[in-house]
C-alpha positions as CSV (number, residue, x, y, z in Angstrom):
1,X,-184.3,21.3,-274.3
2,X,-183.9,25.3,-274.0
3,X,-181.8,26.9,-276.9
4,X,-181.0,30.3,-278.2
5,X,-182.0,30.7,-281.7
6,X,-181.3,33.5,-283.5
7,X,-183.4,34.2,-286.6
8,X,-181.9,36.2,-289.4
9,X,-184.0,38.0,-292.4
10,X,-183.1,40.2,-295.5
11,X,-185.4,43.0,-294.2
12,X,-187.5,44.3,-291.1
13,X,-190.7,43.6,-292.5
14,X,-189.9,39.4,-292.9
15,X,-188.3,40.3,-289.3
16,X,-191.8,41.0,-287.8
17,X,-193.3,38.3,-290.2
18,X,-190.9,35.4,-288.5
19,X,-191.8,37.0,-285.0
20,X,-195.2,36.7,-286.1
21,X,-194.9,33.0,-287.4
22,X,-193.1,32.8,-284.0
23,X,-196.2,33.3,-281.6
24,X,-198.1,31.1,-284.1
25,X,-195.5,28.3,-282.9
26,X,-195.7,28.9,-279.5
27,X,-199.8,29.2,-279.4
28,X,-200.0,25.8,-281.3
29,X,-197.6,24.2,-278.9
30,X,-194.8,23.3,-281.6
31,X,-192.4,25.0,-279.6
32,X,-192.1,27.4,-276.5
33,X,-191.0,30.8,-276.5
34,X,-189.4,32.4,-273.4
35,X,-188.7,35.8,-274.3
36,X,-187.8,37.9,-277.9
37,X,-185.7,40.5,-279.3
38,X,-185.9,41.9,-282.8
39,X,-182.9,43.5,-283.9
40,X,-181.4,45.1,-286.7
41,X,-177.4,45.6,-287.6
42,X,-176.5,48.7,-289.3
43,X,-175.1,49.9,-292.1
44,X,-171.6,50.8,-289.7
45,X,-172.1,46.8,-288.3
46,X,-173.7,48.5,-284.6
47,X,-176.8,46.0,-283.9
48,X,-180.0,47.8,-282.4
49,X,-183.1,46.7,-280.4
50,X,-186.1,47.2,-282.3
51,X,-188.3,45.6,-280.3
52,X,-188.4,43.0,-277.2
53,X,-190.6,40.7,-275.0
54,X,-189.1,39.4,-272.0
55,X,-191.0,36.8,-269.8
56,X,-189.5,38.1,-266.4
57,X,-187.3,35.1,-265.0
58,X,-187.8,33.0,-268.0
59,X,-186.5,35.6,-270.4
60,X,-183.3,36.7,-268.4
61,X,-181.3,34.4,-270.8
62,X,-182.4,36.3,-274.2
63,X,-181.8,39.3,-272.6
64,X,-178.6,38.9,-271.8
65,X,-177.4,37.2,-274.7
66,X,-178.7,40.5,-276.7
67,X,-177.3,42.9,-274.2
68,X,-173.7,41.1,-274.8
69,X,-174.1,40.9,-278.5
70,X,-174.6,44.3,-278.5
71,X,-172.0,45.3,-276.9
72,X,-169.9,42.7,-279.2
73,X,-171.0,44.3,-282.3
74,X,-170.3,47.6,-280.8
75,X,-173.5,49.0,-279.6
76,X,-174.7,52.4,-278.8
77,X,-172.2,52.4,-276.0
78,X,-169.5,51.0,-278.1
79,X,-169.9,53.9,-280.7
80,X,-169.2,56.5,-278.3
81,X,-166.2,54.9,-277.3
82,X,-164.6,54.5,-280.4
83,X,-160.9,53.3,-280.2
84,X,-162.2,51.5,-277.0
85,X,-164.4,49.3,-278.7
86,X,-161.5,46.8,-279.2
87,X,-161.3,46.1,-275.4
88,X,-164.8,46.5,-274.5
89,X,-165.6,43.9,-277.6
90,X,-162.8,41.5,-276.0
91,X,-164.6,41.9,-273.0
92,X,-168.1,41.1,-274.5
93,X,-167.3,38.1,-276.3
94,X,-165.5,36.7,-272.9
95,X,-169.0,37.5,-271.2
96,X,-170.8,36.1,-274.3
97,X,-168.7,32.6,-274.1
98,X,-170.1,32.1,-270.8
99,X,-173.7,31.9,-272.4
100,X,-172.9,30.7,-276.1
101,X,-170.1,29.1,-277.7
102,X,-167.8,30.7,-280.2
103,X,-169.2,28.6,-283.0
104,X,-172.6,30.2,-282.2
105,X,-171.3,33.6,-282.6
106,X,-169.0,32.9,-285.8
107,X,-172.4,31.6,-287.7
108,X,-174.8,34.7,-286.0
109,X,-172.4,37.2,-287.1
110,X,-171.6,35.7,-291.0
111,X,-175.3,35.8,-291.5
112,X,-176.3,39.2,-289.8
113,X,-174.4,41.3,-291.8
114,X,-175.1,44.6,-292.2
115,X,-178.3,46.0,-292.9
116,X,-180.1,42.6,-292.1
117,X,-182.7,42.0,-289.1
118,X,-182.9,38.7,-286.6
119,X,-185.3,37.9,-284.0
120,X,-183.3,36.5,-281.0
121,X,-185.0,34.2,-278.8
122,X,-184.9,31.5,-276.4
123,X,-187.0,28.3,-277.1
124,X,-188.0,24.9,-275.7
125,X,-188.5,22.6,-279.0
126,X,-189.0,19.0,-279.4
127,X,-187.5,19.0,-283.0
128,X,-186.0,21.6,-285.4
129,X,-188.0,21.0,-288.6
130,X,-190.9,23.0,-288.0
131,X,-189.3,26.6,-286.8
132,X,-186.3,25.5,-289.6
133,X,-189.5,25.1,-292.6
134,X,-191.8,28.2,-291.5
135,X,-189.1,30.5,-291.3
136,X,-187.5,29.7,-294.5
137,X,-190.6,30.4,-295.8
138,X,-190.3,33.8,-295.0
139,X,-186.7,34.1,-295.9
140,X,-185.2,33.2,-292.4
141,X,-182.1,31.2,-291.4
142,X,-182.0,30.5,-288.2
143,X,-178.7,29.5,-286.0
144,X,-179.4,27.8,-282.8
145,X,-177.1,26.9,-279.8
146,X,-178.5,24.3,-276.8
147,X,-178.3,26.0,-273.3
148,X,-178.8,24.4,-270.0
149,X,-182.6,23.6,-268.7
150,X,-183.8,25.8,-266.6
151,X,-187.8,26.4,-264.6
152,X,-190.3,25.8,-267.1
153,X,-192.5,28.9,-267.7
154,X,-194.4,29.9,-270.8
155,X,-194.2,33.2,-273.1
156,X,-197.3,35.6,-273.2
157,X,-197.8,37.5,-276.2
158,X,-198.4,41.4,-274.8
């Protein structure tokens, strides 16, 4: 079954280190990674791409779920709006409950507070307890939310 997982860590370097222990996954065939984000909230709350790895097709849904959580936690564009980021956040998290619930986005944004990293993804796993134990290892909680199936494809390291 295809989820979003969103996997939150004190600092950038554990960040790249759960990424890392991400690829692992995927090459052992634990789980299946479509496509990857890393991201890091600010100081101010804005949330940033660092990084990302979208598997065309396959990765659309990661990419969009980051592209509306940016906007929710007031993004780049958001910033320059200022007193508009009240309606264009409203907006967002209308666009964002079409792809995750609101229960997703309570837990994503109580543990990436400011100053922390998370790499977003979209995974096919069989069972939780193996992304749950490796990333904990590295200092990572991770909140998931199911999603429809969609085409199987795989994710390519690049």
């Amino acid at each position: 079954m295809n989820k979003f997982a969103a996997i939150v860590f004190p600092d950038e370097r554990s960040a790249y280190e759960g990424l890392h222990a991400l690829r692992q996954l995927h090459a052992e065939g634990t789980l299946t990674v479509y496509g990857t984000h890393v991201v890091k909230r600010d100081a101010s709350g804005l949330l940033h791409t660092l990084k990302q790895n979208d598997q065309g097709p396959i990765g659309l849904g990661v990419g969009a779920l980051v592209g509306g959580l940016l906007g929710l936690f007031g993004g780049p564009v958001g910033a320059a709006l200022g007193a508009a980021v009240g309606g264009a956040a409203g907006g967002m998290h209308d666009e964002l409950h079409n792809i995750v619930s609101d229960e997703f986005l309570e837990r994503l944004e109580q543990n990436l507070s400011a100053g922390r990293f998370a790499v977003i993804t979209e995974i096919s796993e069989d069972w939780v307890a193996p992304l749950d134990a490796r990333m904990a290892e590295l200092g990572g909680t991770v909140v998931r939310e199911e999603r429809e199936p969609f085409a199987e494809g795989c994710w390519r390291s690049g």
